[in-house]
N, C-alpha and C positions, 0 to 999 in steps of 0.2 A: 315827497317828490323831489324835492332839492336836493337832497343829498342820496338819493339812489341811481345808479348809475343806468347811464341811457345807453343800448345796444342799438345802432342802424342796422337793418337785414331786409333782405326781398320781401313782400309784403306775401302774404297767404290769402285768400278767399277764406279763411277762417275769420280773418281780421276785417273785414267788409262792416261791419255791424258797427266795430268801433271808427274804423275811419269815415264813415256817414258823421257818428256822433261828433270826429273834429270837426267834421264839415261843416254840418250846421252850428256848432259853436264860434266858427269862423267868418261865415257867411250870410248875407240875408238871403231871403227867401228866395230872389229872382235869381241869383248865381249859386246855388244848391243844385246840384244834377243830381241826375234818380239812380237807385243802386243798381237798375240793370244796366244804364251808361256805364258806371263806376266798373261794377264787375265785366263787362265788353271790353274796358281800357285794361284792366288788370289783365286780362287772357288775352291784348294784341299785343302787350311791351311787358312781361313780367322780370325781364332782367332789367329794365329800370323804373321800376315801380319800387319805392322804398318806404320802410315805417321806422319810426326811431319810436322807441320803447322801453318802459322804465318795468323792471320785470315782465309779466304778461301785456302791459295795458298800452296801448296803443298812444303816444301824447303828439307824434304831428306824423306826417305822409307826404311824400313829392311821387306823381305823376309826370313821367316823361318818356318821349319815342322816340327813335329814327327819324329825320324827315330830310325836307330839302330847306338848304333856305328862302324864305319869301312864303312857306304856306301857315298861312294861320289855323289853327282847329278851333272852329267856333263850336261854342259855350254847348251842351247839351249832345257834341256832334261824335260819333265814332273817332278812336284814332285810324291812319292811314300809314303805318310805320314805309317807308319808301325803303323799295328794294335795292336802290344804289344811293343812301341816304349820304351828306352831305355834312348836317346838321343835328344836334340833338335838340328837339322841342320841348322847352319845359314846360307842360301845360299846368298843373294844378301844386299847389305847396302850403300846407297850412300848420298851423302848431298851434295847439290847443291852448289856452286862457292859464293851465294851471301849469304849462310848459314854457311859459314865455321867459325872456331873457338868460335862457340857459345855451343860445346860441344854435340850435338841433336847427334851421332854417338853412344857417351857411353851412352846417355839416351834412344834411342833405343833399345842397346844389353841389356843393363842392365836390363832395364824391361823385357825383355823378358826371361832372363836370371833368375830372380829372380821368374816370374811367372812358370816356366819349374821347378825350383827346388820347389816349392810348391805343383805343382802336380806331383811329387818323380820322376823326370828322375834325373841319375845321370851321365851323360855326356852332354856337348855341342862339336860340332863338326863345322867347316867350313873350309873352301878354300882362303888361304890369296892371294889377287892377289895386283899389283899395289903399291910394296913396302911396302905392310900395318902391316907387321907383326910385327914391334916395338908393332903399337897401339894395335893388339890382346894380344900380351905378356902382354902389359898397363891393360888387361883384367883377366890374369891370364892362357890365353892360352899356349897352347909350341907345337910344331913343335914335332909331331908324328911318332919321329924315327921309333920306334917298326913294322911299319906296313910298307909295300911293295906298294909304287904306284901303283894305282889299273888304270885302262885304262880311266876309267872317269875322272880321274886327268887331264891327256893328251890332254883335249879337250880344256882346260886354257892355254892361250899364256903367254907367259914369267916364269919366278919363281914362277908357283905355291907352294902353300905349304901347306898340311893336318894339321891341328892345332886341338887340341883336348884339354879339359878344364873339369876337376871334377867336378859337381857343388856339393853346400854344402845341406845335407838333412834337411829340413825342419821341426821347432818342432810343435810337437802335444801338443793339452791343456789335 
C-alpha cells in the first residue's frame, strides 16, 4: 500500500461495498450510516463525492454538497444540495487504518475545496467529530462561535463542532 500510487476520482456505486468497509473501520457503531443513506448521498452530489484509491481498492472517501452556510446535515439525514448554494458542506471524510499518514485526508478536502472556490462559493462548512479539529484548523477552518447549535448538531455523539472556512475567490482571465 505505501508505495502504490493513490488516484482521487468520483466515487461509483460500484464502490459503495468498499467505502461502508472505510467506514466502519473508521467509525463506531452509533456514527456508521446505512448504505441506503450512503447510496442516497452518492446520487444527490456525485460530482463531489470523492474515493482516493490505490489501484482498484478503495482506502479513504469524502462526502460533500452544495449548501448554504449555517445548515448542518444531521447524522443519518439525506443531503439537500441548495439550488443557489453559498457553501460547500463537507459532511463525511475518512481514510482507512492501512491508508493513514499518506496524507489522501488533505488531498480530498483540498480538491474539493479548491474546485468549490472555482465555481464562486465562498464558504466551506462541516462537523468536526472524533477529536479532528486540529486537522480542520490544519485547513484553515475555526470553530463557528457566531452561530447557535442548531438541533442537527445534536445528532453527533461526543464534541461536535460547526467549523466554517472563507474560501478564496477565484481569478478570472
Amino acid at each position: 500500500m505505501q508505495s502504490e500510487a493513490i488516484q482521487i476520482r468520483p466515487m461509483g456505486e460500484d464502490q459503495l461495498a468498499a467505502v461502508l468497509a472505510v467506514q466502519a473501520a473508521c467509525y463506531p457503531p452509533a456514527m456508521q450510516e446505512p448504505a441506503a443513506v450512503v447510496l442516497a448521498r452518492l446520487r444527490a452530489a456525485p460530482a463531489t463525492t470523492l474515493v482516493a484509491c490505490a489501484g482498484d481498492a478503495v482506502c479513504a472517501y469524502l462526502f460533500a454538497y452544495p449548501s448554504l452556510l449555517g445548515r448542518v446535515t444531521a447524522l443519518d439525514a439525506p443531503f439537500m444540495p441548495a439550488a443557489r448554494p453559498d457553501t460547500l458542506y463537507l459532511h463525511d471524510l475518512a481514510v482507512a487504518p492501512r491508508a493513514l499518514g499518506r496524507g489522501l485526508a488533505r488531498r480530498l478536502a483540498q480538491q474539493l475545496l479548491d474546485a468549490a472556490a472555482g465555481e464562486g462559493l465562498r464558504h466551506a462548512a462541516l462537523v468536526s467529530v472524533q477529536d479532528t479539529r486540529r486537522f480542520w484548523e490544519g485547513l484553515g477552518f475555526e470553530a463557528d462561535a457566531g452561530r447557535a447549535p442548531c438541533a442537527a448538531l445534536a445528532t453527533y455523539p461526543g464534541d461536535a463542532l460547526y467549523m466554517t472556512r472563507r474560501l478564496a475567490a477565484s481569478s478570472t482571465a
